[in-house]
MMTF fields as JSON, N, C-alpha, C and O atoms, coordinates in Angstrom:
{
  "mmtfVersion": "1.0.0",
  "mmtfProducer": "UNKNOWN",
  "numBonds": 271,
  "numAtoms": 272,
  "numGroups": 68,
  "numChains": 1,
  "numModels": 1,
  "chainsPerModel": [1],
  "groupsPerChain": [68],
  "chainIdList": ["A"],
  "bondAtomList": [4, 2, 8, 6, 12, 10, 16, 14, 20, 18, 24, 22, 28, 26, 32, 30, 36, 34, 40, 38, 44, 42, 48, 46, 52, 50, 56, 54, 60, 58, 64, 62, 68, 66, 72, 70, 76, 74, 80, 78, 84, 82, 88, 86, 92, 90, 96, 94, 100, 98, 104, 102, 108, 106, 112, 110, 116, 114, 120, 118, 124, 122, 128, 126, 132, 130, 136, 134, 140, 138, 144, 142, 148, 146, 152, 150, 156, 154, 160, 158, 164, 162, 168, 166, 172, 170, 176, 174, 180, 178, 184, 182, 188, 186, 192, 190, 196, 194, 200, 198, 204, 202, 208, 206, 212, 210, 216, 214, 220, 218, 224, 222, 228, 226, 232, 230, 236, 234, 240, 238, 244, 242, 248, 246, 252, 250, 256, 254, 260, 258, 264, 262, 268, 266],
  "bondOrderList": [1, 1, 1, 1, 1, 1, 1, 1, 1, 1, 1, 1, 1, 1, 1, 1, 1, 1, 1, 1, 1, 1, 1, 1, 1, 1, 1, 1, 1, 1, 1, 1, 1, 1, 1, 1, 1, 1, 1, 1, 1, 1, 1, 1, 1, 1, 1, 1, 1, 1, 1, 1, 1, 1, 1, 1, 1, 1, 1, 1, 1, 1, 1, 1, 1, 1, 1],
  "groupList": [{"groupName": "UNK", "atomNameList": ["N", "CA", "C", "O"], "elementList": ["N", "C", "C", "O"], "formalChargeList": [0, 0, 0, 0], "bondAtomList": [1, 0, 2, 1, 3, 2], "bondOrderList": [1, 1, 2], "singleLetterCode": "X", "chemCompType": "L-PEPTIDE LINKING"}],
  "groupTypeList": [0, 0, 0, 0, 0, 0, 0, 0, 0, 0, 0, 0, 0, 0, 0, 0, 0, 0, 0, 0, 0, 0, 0, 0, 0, 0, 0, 0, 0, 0, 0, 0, 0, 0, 0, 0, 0, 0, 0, 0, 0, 0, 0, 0, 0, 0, 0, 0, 0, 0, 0, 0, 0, 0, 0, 0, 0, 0, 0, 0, 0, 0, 0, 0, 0, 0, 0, 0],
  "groupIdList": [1, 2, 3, 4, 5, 6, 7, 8, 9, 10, 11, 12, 13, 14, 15, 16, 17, 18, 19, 20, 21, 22, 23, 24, 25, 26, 27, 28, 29, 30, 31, 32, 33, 34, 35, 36, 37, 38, 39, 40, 41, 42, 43, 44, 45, 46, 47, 48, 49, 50, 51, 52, 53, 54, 55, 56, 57, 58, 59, 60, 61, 62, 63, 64, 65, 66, 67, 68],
  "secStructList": [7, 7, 7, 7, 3, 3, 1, 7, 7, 7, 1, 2, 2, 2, 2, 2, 2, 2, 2, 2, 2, 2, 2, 2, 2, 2, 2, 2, 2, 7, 7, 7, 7, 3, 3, 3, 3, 3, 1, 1, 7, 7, 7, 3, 3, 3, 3, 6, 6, 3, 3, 3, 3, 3, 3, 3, 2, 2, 2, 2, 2, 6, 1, 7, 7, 7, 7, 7],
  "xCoordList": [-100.264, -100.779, -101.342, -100.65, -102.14, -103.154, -103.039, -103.111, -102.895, -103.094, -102.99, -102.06, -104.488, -105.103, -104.44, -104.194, -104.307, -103.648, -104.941, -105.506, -105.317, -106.387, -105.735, -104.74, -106.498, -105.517, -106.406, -105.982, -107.607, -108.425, -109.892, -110.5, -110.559, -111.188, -112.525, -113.193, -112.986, -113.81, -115.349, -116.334, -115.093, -115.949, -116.899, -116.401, -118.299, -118.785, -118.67, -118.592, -118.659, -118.793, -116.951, -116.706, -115.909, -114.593, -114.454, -113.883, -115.216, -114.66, -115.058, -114.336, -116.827, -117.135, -116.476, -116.311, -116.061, -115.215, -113.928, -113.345, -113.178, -112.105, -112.208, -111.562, -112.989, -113.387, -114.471, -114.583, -114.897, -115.413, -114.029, -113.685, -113.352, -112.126, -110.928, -110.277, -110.889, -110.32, -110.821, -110.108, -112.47, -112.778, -112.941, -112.808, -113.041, -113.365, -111.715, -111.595, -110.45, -109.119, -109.033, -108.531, -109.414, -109.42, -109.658, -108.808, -111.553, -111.806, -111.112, -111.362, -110.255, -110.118, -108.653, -108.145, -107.963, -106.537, -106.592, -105.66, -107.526, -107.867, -107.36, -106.861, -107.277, -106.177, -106.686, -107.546, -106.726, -106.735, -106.645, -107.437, -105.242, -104.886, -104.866, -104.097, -106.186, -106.204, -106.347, -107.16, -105.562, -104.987, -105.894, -106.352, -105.955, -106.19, -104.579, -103.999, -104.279, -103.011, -104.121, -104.795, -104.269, -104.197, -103.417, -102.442, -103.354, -102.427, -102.601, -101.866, -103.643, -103.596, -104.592, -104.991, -105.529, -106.218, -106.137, -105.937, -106.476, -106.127, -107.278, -107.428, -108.021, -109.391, -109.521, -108.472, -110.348, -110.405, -112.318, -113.188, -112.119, -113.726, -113.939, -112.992, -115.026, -114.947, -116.286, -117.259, -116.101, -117.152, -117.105, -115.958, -117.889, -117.536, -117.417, -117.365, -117.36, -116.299, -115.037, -114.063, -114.853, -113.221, -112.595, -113.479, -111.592, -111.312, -110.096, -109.249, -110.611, -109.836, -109.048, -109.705, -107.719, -107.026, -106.58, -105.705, -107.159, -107.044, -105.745, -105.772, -104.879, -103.438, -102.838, -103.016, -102.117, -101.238, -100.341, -99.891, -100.063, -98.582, -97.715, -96.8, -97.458, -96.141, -96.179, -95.206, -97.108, -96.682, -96.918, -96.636, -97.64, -97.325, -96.219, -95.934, -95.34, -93.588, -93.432, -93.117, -93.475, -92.683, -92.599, -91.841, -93.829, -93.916, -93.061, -92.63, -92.73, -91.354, -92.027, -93.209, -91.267, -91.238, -91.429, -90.646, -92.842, -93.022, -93.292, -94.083, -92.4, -92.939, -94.342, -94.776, -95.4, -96.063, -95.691, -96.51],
  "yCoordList": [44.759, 43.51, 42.692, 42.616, 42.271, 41.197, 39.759, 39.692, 38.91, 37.6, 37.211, 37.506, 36.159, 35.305, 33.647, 32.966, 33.411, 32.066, 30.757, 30.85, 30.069, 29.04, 27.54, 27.191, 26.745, 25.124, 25.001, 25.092, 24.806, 24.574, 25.121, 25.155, 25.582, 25.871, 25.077, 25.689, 24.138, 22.779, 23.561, 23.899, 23.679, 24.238, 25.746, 26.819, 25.345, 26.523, 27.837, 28.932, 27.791, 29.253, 29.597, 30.793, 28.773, 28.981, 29.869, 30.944, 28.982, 29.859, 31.348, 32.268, 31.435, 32.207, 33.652, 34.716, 33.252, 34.357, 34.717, 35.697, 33.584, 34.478, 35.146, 36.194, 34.875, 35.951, 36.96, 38.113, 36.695, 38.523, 39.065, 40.203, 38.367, 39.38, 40.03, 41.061, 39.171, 39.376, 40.457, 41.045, 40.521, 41.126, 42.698, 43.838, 42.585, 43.691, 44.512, 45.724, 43.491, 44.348, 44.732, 45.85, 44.111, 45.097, 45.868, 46.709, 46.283, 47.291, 48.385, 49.544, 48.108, 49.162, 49.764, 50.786, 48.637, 49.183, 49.415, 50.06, 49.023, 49.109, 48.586, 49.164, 47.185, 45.976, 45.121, 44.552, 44.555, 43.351, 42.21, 41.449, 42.041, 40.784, 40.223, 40.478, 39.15, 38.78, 37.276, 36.479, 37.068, 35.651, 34.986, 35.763, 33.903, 32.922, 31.704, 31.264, 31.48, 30.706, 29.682, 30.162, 28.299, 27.073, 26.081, 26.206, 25.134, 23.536, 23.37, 23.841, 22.661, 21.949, 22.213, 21.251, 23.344, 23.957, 25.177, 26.343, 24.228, 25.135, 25.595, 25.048, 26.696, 26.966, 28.329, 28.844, 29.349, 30.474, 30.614, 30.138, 31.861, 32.38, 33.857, 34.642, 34.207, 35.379, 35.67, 34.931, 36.699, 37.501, 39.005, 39.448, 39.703, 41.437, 42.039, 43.255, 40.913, 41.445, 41.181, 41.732, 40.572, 40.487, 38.733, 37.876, 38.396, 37.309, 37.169, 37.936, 35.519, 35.648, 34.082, 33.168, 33.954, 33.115, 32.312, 32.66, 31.1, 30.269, 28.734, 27.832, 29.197, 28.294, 27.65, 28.166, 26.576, 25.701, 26.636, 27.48, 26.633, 27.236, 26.902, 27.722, 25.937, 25.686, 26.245, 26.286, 26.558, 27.259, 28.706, 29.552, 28.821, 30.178, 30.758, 31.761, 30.169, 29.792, 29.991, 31.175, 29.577, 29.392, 30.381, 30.324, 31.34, 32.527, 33.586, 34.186, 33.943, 35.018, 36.187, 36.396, 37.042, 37.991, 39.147, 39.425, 40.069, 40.824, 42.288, 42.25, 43.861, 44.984, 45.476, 45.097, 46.417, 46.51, 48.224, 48.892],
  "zCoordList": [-251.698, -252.226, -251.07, -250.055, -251.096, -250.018, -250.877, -252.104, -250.199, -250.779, -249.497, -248.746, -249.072, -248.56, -248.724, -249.719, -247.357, -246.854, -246.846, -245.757, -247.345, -247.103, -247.066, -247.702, -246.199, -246.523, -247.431, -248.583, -247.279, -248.597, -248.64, -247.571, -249.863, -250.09, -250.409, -251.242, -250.074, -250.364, -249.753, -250.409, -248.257, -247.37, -248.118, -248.461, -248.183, -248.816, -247.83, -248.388, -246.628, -245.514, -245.82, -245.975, -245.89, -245.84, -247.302, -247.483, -248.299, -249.579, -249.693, -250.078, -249.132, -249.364, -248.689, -249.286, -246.833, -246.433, -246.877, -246.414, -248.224, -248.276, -249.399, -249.365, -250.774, -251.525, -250.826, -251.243, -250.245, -249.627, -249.187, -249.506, -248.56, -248.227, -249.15, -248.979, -250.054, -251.206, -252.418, -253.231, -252.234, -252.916, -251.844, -252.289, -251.379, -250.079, -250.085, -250.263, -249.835, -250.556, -251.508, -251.623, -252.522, -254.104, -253.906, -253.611, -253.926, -253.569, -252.926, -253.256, -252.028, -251.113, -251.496, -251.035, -252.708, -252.797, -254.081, -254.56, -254.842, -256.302, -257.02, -257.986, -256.829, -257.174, -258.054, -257.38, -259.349, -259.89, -260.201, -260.756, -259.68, -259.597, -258.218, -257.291, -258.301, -257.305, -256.872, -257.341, -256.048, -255.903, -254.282, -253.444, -254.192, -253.168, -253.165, -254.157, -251.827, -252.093, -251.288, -250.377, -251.66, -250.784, -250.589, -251.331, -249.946, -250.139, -251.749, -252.617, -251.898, -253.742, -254.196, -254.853, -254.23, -255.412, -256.065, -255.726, -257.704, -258.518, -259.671, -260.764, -259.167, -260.064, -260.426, -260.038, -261.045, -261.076, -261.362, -262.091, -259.93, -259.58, -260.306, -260.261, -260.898, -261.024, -260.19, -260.037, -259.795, -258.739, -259.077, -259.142, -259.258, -259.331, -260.516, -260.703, -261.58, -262.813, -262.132, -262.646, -261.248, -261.093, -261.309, -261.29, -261.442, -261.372, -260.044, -259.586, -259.683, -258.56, -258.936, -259.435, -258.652, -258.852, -257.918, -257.125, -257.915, -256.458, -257.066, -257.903, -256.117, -256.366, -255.33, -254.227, -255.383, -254.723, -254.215, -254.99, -253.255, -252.665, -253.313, -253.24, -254.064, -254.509, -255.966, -256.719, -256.179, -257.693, -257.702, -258.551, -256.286, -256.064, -255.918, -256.572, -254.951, -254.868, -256.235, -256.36, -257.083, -257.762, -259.256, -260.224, -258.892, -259.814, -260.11, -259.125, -261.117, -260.951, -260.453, -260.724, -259.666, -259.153, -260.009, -260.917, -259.622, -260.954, -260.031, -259.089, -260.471, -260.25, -260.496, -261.584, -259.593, -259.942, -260.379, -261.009]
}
């Protein structure tokens, strides 16, 4: 699992390098669920056909723990 650390995503060159990287791990692990953690945003991008889920640390924290 890859999940990307950002304080925030506001910055257009910042957002754009961490979904290339995000999408660039899918790819490579053949992964779906794919997350962005920041300080306090909470939006969802789709790029690829994929969706990418951009969240607060703290509710990232606070997700139950799931097998893949």
């Amino acid at each position: 699992m890859h999940i990307p650390v950002t304080w925030d995503m506001t910055d257009e060159i910042t957002c754009e390098r961490e979904i290339r990287g995000v999408l660039e791990a899918a790819r490579a692990t053949r992964c779906d669920n794919l997350f962005i953690v920041t300080k306090d945003e909470e939006r969802i991008i789709s790029r690829e056909s994929k969706q990418i889920n951009i969240v607060p640390a703290w509710k990232w924290l606070l997700q139950p723990i799931t097998q893949a």
